[in-house]
N, CA, C and O of each residue as an XYZ file, in Angstrom:
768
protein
N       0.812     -1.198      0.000
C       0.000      0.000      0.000
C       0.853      1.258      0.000
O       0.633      2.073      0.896
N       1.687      1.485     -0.791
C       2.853      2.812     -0.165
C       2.272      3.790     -0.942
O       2.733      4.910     -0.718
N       1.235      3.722     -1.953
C       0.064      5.338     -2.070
C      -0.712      5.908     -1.328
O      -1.139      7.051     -1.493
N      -1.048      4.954     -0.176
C      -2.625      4.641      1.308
C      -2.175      6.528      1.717
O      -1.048      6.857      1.349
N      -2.726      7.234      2.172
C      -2.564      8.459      2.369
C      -2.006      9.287      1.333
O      -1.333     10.117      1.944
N      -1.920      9.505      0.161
C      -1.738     10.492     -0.686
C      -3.062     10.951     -1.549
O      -3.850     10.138     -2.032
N      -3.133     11.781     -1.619
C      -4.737     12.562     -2.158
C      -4.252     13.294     -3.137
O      -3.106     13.719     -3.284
N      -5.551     13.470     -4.057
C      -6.391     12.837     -4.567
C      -5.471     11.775     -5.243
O      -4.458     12.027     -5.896
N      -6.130     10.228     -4.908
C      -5.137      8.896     -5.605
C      -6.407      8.114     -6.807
O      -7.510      8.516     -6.437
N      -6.472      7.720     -7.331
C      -7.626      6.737     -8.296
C      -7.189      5.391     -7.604
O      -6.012      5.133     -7.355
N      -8.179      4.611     -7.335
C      -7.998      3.708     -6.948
C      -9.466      2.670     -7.697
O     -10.542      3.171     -8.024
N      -9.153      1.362     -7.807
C      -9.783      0.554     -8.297
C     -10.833     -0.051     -7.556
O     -10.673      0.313     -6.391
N     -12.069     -0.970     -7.664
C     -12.865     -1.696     -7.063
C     -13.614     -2.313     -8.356
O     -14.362     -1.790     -9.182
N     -13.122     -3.627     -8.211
C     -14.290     -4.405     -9.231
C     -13.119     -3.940    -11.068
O     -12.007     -4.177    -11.538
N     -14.565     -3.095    -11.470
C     -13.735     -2.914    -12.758
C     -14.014     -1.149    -12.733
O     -13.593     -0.326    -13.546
N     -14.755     -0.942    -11.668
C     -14.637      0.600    -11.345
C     -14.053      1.557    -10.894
O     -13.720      1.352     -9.727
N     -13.748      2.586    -11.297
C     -12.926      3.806    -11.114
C     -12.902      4.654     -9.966
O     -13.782      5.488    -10.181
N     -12.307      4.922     -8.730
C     -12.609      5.521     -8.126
C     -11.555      6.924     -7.832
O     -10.335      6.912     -7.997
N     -12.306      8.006     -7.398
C     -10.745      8.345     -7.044
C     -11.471      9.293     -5.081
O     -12.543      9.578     -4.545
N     -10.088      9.377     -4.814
C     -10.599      9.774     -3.057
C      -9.793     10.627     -3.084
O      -8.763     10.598     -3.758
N     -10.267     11.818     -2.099
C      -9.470     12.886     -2.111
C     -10.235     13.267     -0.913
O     -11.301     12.701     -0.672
N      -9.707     14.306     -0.046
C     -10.182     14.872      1.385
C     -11.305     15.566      1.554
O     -11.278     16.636      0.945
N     -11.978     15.426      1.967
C     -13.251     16.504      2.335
C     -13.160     17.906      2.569
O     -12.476     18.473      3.420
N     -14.013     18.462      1.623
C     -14.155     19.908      1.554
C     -15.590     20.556      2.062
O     -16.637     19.955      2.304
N     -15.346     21.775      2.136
C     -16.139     22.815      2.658
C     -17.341     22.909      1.180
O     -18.308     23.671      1.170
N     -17.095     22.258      0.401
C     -18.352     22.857     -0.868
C     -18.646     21.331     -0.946
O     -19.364     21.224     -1.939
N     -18.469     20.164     -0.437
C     -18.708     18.913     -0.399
C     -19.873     18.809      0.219
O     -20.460     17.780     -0.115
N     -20.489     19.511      1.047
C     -21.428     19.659      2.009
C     -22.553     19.016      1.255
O     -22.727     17.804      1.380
N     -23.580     19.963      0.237
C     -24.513     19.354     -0.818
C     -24.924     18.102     -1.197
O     -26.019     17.543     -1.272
N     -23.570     17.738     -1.461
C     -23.333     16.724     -2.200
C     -23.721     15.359     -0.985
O     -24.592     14.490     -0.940
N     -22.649     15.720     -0.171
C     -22.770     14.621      0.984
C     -24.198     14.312      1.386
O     -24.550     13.143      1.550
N     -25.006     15.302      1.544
C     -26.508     15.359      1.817
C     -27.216     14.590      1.131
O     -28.129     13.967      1.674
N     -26.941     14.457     -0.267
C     -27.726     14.166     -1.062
C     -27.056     12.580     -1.332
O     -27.615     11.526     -1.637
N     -26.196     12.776     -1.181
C     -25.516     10.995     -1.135
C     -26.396     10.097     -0.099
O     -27.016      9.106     -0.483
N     -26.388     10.634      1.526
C     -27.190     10.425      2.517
C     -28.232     10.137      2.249
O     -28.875      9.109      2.462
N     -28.430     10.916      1.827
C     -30.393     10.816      1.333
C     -30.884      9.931      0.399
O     -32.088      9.757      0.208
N     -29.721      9.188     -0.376
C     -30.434      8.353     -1.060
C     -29.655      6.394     -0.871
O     -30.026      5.353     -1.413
N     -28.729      6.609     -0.063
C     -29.297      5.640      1.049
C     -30.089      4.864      1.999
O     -30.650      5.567      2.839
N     -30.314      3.450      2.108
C     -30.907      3.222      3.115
C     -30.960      3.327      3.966
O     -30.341      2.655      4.791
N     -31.834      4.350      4.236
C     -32.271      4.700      6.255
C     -31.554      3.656      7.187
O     -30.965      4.169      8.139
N     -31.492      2.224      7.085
C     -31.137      1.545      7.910
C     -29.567      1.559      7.663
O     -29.046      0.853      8.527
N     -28.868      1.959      7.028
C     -27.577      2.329      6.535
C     -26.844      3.430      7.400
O     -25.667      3.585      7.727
N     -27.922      4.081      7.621
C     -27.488      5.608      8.972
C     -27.492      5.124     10.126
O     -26.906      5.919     10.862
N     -27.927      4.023     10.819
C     -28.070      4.010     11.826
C     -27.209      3.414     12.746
O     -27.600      3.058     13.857
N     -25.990      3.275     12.331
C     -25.016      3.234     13.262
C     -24.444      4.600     13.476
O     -23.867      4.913     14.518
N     -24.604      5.323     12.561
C     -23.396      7.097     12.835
C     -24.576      7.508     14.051
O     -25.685      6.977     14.110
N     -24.065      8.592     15.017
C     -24.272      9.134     15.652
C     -25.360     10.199     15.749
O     -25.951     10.688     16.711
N     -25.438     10.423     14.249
C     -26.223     12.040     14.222
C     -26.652     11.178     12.827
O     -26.308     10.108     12.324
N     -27.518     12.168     12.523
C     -28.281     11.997     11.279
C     -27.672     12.770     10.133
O     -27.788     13.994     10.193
N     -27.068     12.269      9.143
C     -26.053     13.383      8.053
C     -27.057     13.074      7.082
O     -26.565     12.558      6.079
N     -27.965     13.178      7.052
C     -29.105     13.909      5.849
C     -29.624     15.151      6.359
O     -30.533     15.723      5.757
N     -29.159     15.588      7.345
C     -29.352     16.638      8.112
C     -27.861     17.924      7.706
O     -26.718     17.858      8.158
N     -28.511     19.135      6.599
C     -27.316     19.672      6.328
C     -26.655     20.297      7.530
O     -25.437     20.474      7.512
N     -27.105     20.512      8.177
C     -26.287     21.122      9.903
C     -25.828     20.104     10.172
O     -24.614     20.298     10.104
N     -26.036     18.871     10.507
C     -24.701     18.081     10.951
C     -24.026     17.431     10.200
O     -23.436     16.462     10.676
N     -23.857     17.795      8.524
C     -23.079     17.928      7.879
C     -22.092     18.896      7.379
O     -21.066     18.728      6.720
N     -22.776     20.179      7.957
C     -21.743     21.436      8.302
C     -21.016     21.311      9.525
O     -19.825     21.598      9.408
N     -21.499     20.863     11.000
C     -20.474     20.537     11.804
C     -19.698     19.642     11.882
O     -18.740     19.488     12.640
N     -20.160     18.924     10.965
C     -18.659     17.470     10.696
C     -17.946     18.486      9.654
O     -16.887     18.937     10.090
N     -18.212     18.809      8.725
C     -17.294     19.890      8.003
C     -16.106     20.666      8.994
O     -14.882     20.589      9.097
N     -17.197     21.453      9.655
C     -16.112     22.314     10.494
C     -15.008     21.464     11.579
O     -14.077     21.885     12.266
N     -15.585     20.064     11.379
C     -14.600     19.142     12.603
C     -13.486     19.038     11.625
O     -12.313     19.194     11.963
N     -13.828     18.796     10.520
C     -12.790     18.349      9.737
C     -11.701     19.518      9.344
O     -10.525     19.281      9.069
N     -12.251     20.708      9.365
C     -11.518     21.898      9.212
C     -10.831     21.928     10.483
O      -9.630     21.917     10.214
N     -11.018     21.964     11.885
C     -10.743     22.078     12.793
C      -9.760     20.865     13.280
O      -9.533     20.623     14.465
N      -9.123     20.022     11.989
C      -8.079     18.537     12.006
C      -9.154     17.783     13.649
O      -8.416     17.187     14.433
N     -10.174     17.809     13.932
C     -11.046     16.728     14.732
C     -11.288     15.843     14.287
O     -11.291     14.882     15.055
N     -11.580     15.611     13.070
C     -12.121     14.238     12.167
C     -11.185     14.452     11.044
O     -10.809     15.563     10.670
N     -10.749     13.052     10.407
C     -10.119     12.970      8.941
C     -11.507     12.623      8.152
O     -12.482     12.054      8.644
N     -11.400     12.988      7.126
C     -12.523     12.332      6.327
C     -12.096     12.721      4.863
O     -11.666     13.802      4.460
N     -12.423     11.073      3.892
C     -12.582     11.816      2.486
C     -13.980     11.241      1.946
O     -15.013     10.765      2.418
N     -13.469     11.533      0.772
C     -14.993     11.282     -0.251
C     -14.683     10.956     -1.078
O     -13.897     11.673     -1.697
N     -15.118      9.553     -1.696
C     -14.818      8.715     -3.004
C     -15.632      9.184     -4.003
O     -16.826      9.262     -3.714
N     -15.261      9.549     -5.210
C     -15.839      9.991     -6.201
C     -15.654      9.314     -7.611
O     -14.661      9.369     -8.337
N     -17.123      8.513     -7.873
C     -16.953      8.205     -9.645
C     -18.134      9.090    -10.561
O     -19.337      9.341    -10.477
N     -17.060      9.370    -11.423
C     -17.737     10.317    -12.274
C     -18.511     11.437    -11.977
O     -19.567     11.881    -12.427
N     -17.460     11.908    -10.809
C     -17.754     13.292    -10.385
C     -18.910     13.002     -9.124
O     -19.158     13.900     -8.319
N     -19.419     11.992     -9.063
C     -20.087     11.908     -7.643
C     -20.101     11.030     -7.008
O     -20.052      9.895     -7.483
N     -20.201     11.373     -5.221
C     -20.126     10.806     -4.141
C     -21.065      9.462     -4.843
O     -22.051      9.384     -5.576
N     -19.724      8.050     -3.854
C     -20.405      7.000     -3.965
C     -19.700      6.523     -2.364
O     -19.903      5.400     -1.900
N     -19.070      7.314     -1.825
C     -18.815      6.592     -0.255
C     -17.784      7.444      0.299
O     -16.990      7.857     -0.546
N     -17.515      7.942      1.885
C     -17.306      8.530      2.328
C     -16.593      8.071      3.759
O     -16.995      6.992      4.193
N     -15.829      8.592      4.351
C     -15.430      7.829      5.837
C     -15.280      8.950      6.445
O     -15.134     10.034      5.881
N     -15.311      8.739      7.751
C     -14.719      9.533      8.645
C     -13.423      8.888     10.089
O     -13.843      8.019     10.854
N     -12.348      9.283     10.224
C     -11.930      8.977     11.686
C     -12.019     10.109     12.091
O     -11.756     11.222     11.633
N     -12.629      9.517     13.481
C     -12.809     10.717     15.156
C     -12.118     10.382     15.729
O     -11.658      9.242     15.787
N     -11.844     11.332     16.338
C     -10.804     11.356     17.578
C     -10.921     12.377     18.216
O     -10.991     13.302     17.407
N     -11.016     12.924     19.743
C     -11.378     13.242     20.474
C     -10.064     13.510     21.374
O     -10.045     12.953     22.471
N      -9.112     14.207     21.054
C      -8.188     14.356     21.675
C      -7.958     14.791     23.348
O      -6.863     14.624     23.885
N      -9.085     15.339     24.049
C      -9.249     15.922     24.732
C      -9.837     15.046     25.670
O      -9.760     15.155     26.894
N     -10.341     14.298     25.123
C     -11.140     13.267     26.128
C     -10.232     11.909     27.100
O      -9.060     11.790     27.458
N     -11.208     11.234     27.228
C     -10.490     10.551     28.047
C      -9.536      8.952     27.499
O      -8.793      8.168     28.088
N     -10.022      9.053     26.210
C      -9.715      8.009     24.986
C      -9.099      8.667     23.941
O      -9.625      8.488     22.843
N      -7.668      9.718     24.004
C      -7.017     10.018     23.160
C      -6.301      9.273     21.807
O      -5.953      9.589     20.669
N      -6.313      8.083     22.681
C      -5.510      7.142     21.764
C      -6.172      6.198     20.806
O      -5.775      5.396     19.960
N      -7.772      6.748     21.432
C      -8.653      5.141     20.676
C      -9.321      6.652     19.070
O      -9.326      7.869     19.250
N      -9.753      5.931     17.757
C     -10.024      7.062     16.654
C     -11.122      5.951     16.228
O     -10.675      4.820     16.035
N     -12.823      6.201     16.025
C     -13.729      5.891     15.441
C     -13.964      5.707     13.683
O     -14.103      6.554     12.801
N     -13.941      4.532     13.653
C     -14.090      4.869     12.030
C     -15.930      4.707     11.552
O     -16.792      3.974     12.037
N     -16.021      5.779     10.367
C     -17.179      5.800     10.378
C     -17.105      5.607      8.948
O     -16.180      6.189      8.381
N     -17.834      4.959      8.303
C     -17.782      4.612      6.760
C     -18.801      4.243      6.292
O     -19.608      3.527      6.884
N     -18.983      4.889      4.593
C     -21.217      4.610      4.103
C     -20.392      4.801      2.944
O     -19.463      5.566      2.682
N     -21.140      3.666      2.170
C     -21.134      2.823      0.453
C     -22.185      3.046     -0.101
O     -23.208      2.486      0.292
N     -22.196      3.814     -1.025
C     -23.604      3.564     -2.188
C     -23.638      1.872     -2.112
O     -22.667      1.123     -1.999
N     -25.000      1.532     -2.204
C     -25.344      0.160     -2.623
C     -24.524     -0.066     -4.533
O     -24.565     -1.077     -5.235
N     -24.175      0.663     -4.702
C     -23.827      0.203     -6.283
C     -22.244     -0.490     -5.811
O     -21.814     -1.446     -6.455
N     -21.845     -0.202     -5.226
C     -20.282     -0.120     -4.951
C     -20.393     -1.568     -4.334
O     -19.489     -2.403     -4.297
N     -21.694     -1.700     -3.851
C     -21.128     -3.540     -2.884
C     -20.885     -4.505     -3.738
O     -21.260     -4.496     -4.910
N     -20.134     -5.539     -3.105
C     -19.666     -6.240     -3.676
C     -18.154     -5.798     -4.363
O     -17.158     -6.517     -4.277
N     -18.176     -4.841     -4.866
C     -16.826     -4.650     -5.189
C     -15.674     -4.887     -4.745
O     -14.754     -5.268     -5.469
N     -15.579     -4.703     -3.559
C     -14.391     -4.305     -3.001
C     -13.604     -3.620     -2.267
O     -12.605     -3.719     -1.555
N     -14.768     -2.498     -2.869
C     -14.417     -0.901     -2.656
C     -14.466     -0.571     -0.779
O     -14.009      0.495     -0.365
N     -14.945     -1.406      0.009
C     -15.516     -1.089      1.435
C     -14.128     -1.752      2.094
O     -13.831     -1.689      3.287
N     -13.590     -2.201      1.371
C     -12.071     -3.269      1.659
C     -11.090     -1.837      1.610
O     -10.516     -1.347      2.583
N     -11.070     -1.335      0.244
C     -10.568     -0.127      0.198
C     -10.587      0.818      0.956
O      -9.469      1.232      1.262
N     -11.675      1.481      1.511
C     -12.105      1.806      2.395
C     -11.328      1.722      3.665
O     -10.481      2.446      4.189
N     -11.923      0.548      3.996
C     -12.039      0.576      5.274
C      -9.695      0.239      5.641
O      -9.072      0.227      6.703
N      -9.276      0.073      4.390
C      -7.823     -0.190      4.454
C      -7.102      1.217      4.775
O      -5.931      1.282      5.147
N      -7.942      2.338      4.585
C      -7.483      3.776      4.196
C      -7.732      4.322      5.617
O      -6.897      4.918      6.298
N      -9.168      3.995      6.009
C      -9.178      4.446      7.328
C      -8.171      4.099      8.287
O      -7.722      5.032      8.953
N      -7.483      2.312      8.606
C      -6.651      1.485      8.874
C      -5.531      2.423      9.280
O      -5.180      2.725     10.420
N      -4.990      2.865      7.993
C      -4.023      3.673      7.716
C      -3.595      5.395      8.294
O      -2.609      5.830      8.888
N      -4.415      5.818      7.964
C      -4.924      6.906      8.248
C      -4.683      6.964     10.447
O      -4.076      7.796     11.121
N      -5.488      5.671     10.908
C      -5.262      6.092     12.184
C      -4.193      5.540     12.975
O      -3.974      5.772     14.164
N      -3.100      4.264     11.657
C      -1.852      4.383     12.369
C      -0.791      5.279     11.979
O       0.298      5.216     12.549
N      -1.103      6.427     10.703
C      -0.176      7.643     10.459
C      -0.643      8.904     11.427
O      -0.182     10.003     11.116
N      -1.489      8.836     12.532
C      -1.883      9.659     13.211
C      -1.365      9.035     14.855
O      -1.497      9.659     15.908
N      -0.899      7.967     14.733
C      -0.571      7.527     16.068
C      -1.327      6.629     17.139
O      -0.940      6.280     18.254
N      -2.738      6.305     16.358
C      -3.686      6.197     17.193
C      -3.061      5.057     17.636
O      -1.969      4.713     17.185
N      -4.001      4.079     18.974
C      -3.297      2.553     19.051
C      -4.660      1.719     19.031
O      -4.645      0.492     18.935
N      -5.828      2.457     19.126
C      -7.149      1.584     19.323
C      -8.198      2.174     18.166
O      -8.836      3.193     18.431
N      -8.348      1.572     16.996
C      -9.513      1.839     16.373
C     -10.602      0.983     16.681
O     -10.514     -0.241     16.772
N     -12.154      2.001     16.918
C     -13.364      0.821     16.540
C     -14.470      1.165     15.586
O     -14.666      2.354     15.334
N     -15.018      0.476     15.176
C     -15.939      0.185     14.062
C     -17.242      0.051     15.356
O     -17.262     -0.455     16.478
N     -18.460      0.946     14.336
C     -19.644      0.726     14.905
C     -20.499      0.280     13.915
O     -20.605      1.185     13.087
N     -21.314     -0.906     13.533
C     -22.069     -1.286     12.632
C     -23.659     -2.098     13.392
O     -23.862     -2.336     14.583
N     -24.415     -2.320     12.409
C     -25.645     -3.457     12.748
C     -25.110     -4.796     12.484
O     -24.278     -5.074     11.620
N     -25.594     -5.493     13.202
C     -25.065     -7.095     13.213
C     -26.003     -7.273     12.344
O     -26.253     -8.458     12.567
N     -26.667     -6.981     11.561
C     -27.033     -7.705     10.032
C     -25.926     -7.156      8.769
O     -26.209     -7.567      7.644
N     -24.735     -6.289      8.886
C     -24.121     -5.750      7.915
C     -23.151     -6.544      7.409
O     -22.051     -6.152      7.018
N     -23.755     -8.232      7.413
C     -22.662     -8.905      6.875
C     -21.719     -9.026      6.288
O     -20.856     -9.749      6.783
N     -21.492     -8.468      5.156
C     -20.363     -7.700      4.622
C     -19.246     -6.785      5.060
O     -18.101     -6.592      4.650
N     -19.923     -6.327      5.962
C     -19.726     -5.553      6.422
C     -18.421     -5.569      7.599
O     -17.356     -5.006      7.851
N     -19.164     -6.436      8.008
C     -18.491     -7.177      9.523
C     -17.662     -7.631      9.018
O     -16.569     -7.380      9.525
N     -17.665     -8.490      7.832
C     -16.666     -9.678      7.549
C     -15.192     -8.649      7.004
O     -14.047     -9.102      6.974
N     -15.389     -7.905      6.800
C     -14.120     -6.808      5.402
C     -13.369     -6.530      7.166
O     -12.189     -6.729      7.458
N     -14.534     -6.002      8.166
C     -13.406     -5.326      9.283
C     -12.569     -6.851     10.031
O     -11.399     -6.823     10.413
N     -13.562     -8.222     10.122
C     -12.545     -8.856     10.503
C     -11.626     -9.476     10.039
O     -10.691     -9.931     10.699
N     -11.778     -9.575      8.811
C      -9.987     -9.846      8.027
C      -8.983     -8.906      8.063
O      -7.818     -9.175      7.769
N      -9.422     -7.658      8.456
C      -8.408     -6.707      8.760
C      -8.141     -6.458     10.293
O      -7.497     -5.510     10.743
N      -8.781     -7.533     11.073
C      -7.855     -7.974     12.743
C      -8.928     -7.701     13.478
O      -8.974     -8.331     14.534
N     -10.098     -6.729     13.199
C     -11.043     -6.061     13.867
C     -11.637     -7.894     14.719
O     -11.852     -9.036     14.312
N     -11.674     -7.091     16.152
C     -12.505     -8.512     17.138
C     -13.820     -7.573     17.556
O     -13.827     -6.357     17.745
N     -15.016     -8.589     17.646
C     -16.356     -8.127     18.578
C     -15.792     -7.719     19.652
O     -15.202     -8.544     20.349
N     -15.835     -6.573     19.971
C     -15.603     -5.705     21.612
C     -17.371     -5.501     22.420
O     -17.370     -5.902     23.584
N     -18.588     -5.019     21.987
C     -19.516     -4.971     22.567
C     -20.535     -5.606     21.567
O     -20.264     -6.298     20.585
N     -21.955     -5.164     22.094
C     -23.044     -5.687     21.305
C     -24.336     -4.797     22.633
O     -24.821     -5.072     23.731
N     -24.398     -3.625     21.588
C     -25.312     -2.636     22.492
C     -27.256     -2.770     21.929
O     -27.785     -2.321     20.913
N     -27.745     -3.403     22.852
C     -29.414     -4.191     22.579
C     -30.210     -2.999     22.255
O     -30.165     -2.048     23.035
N     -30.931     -2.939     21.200
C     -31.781     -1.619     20.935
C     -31.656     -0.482     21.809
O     -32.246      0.063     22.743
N     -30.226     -0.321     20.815
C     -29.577      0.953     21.113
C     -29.345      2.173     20.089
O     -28.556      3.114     20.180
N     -30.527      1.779     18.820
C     -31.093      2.710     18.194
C     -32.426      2.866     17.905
O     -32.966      1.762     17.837
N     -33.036      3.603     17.743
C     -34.402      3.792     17.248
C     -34.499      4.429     15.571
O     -34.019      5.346     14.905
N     -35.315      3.441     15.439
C     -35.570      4.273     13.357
C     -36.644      5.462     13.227
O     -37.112      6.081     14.182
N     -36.957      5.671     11.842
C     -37.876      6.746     11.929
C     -39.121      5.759     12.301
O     -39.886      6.182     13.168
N     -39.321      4.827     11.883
C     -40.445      4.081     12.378
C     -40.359      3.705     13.942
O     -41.525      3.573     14.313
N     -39.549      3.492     14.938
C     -39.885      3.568     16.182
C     -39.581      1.887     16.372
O     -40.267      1.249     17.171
N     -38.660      1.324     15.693
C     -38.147      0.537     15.898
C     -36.753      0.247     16.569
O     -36.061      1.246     16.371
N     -36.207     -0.486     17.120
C     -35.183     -0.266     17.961
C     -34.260     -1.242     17.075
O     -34.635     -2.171     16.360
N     -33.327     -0.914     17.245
C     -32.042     -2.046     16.573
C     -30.631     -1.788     17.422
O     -30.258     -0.673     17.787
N     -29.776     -3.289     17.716
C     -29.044     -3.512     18.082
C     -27.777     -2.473     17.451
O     -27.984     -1.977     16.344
N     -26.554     -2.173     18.123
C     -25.174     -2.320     17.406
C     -24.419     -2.956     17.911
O     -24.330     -3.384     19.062
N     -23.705     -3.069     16.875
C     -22.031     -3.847     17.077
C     -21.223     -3.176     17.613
O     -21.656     -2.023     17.633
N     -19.788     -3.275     18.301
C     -19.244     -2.510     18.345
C     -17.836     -3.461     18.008
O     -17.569     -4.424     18.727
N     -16.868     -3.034     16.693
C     -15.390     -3.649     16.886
C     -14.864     -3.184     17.130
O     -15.152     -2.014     17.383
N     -12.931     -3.926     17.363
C     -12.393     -3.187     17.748
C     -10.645     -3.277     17.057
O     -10.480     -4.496     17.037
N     -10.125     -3.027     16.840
C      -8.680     -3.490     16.559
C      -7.770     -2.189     17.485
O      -8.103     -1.028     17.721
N      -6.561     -2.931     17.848
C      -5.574     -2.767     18.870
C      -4.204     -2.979     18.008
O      -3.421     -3.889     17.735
N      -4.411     -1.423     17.713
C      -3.037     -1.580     16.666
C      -1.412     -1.849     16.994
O      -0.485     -2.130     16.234
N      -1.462     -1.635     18.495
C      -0.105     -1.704     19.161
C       0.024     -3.215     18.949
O       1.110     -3.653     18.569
N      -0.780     -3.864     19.120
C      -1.029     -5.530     19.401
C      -0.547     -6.074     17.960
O      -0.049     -7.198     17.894
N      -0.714     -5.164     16.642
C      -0.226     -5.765     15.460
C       0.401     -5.020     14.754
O       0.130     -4.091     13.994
N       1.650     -5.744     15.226
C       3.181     -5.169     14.737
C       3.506     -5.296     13.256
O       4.375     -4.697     12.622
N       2.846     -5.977     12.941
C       2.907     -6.619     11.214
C       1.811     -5.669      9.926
O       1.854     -5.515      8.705
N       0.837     -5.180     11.127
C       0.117     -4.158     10.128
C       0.606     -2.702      9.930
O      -0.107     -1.968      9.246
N       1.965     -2.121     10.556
C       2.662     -0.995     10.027
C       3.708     -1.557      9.013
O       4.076     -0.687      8.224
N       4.243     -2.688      8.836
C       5.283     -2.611      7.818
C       4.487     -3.298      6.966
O       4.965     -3.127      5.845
N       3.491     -4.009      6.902
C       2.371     -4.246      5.229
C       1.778     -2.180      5.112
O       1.824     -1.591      4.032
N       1.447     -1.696      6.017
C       1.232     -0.295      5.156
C       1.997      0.833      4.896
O       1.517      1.890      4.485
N       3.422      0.599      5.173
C       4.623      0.814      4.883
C       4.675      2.165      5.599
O       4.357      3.242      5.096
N       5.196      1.925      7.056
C       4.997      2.627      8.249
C       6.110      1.838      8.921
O       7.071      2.530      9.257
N       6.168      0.863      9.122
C       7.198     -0.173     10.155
C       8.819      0.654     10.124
O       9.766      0.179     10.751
């Protein structure tokens, strides 16, 4: 991986084109409207609701403010998936960085969430972190499976600990990977 952090890079999935580059301040729109045409049940692990342009302007300003990394994958000029790492420097978990990551349904299967989720990987051991976790639904089979080939272990399992717009409750996952613990994943992302 010795391109993993250089922006804007093209990168492949499947037989599709992608390219990722950092999140901007005029990205805002766009992100909204990416959100919005997602499945509702797709949001419901992030924290806040980002079909909501205000808390897509304050993740903006986090990201301006180096609080969150985040980019935005783009084919053919539009959003098809997006990540974020948090980190919370101030708090009491400096060392642990949240990854937050959403795929157009066109993109599954590809690959592309492998990609993904390899960049975030990266991203929070060129920042120092030592504890990343993943928050998902235990139906995101795919999902689950991409973070545990990349070391991620079940750390919790929080019982209708969301509510939908329908007033339904749903479980999350919570993973975790312990990057100090794997000495072998800085010299495969050419960090060692």
């Amino acid at each position: 991986m010795p391109d993993t952090l250089t922006y804007p890079r093209t990168v492949t999935a499947g037989a599709r084109t992608i390219t990722l580059r950092l999140m901007e301040r005029d990205d805002a729109p766009a992100l909204v409207a990416f959100a919005e045409a997602l499945p509702p049940h797709d949001l419901l692990f992030l924290l806040r609701d980002i079909r909501n342009p205000k808390v897509v302007a304050a993740w903006i300003e986090q990201v301006e403010r180096g609080q969150i990394r985040s980019l935005v994958a783009l084919e053919d000029g539009r959003i098809v998936g997006c990540t974020a790492l948090a980190r919370d420097e101030l708090s009491w978990s400096p060392h642990v960085a949240d990854i937050r990551m959403l795929i157009s349904p066109a993109m599954r299967g590809t690959g592309f969430g492998r990609v993904l989720a390899q960049e975030c990987v990266a991203m929070g051991m060129a920042d120092g972190v030592s504890k990343l976790t993943a928050r998902l639904t235990p139906d995101q089979g795919a999902a689950l499976k991409v973070f545990e080939d990349l070391g991620f272990l079940p750390e919790a399992l929080l019982r209708n600990h969301v509510r939908d717009a329908q007033g339904e409750l749903h479980d999350i996952a919570i993973m975790a990977l312990d990057l100090e613990r794997q000495g072998g994943m800085k010299a495969l992302y050419g960090m060692g």
